[in-house]
C-alpha positions in Angstrom: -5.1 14.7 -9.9 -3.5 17.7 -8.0 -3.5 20.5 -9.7 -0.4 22.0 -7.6 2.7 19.6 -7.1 5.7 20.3 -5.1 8.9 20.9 -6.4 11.1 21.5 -3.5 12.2 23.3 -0.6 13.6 26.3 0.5 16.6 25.4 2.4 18.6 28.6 2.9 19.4 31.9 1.6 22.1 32.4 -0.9 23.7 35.9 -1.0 22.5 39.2 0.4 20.0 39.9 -2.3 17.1 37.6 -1.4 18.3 34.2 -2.9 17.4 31.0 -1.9 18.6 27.4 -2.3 16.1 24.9 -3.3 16.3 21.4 -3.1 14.7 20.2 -6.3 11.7 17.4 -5.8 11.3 17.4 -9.5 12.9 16.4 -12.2 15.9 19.6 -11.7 16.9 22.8 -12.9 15.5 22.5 -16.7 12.2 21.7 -15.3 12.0 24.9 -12.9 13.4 26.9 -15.7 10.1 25.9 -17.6 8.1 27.6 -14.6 7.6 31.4 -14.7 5.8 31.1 -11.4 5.9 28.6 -8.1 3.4 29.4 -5.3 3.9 29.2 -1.6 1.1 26.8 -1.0 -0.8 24.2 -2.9 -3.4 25.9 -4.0 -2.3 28.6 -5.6 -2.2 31.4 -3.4 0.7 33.2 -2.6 2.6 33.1 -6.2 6.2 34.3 -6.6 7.7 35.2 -9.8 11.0 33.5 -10.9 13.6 35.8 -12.0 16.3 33.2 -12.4 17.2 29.6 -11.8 20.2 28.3 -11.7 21.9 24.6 -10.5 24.6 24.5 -7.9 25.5 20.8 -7.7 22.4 19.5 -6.9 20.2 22.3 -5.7 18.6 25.3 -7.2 19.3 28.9 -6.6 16.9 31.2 -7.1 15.7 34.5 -7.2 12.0 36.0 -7.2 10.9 39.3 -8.0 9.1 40.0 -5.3 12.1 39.3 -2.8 14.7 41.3 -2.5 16.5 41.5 0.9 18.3 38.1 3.1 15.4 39.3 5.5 13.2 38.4 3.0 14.6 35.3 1.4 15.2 34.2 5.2 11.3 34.1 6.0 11.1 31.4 2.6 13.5 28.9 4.9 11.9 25.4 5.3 9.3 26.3 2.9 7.9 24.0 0.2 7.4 25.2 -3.1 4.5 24.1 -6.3 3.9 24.5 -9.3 0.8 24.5 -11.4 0.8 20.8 -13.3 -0.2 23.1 -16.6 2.9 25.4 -16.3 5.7 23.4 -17.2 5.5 20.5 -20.2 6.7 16.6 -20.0 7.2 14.3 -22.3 5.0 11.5 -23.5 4.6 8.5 -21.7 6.0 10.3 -18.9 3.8 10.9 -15.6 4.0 13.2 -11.9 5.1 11.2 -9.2 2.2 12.7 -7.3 0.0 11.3 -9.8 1.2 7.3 -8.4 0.2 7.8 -5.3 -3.0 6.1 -4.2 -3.2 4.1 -7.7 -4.1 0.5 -6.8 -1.4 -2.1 -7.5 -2.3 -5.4 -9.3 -1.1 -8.5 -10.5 -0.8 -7.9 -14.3 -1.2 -12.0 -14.5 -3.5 -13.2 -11.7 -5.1 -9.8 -11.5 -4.6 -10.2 -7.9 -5.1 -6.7 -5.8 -2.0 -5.7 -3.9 -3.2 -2.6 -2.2 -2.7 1.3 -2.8 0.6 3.1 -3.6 1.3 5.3 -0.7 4.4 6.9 -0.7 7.2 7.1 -3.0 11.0 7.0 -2.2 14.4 6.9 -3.7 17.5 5.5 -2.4 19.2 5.9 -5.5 19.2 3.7 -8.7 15.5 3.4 -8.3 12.5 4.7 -6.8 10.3 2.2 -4.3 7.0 2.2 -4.4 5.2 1.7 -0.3 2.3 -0.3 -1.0 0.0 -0.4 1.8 -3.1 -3.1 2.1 -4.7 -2.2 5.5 -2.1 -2.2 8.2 0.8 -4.0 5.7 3.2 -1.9 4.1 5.4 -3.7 0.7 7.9 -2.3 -0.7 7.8 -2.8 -4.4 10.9 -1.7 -6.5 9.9 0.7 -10.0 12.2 -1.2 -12.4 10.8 -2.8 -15.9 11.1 -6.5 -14.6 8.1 -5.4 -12.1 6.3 -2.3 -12.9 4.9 -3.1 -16.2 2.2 -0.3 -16.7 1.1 2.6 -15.4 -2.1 4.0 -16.0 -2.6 7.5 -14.0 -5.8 8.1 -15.8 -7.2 4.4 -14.2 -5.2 5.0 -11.3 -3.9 1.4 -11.6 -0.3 -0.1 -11.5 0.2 -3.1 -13.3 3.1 -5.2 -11.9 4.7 -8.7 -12.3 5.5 -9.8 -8.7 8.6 -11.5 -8.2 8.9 -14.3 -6.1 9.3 -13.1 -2.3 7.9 -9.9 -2.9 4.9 -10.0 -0.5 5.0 -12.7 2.3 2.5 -14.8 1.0 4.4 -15.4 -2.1 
């Protein structure tokens, strides 16, 4: 598992005192507001500390201590921002997005092998999970009538396909 998971990106400055809206890849502002630090790449280099965090509408703004000026803020633009997994809690039963990806998908009845999750997206009431098996991609929708356990530690999905699902179906 990744030890350093994005949480969103830099997507201006805000203000003239080195602010910067985020756009929140996470679960939003009460989960940033757990973080006394985000880092600047994945692996923990290049930390800045959070002096404040604050929603506006669906974004973030924020202000680290070691940025100051809109020069500053403005050389954070486009840039994504981690976290360290151990810095912020989540509740029980509940799992890191990042965590999904390359679990192995499988027929919680036949035990039939679907392929690997490989990306993960959201077009609004629920997220869809891109299941690839060599050059075929599926698209498998994360709601209880399919996904019916998730086991990050196995790295397996267990799902119940409905009919139409994959083309052989």
């Amino acid at each position: 598992m990744k030890e350093f998971l994005e949480i969103g990106k830099v997507n201006n400055t805000h203000g003239l005192k080195g602010e910067v809206k985020l756009e929140m890849w996470c679960d939003g502002i009460d989960y940033i507001r757990q973080l006394k630090t985000v880092y600047l790449d994945d692996g923990g280099n290049k930390p800045l500390s959070i002096v404040s965090a604050r929603p506006q509408k669906n974004i973030a703004i924020m202000k680290f201590a070691e940025i100051s000026t809109i020069e500053e803020a403005e050389e954070l633009k486009n840039k994504v921002l981690f976290c360290n997994r151990n810095d912020a809690e989540i509740d029980d039963g509940a799992y890191y997005l990042a965590d999904i990806i390359g679990c192995t998908v499988v027929d919680i009845e036949s035990g039939r092998e679907y392929g690997k999750i490989a990306d993960i997206m959201n077009y609004g009431s629920s997220d869809i999970y891109d299941v690839v098996s060599g050059k075929k991609h599926s698209l498998i929708p994360a709601i209880p009538d399919v996904v019916k356990e998730i086991d990050t530690e196995k790295q397996i999905v267990l799902i119940k396909a409905m009919k139409g699902l994959f083309d052989e179906d």
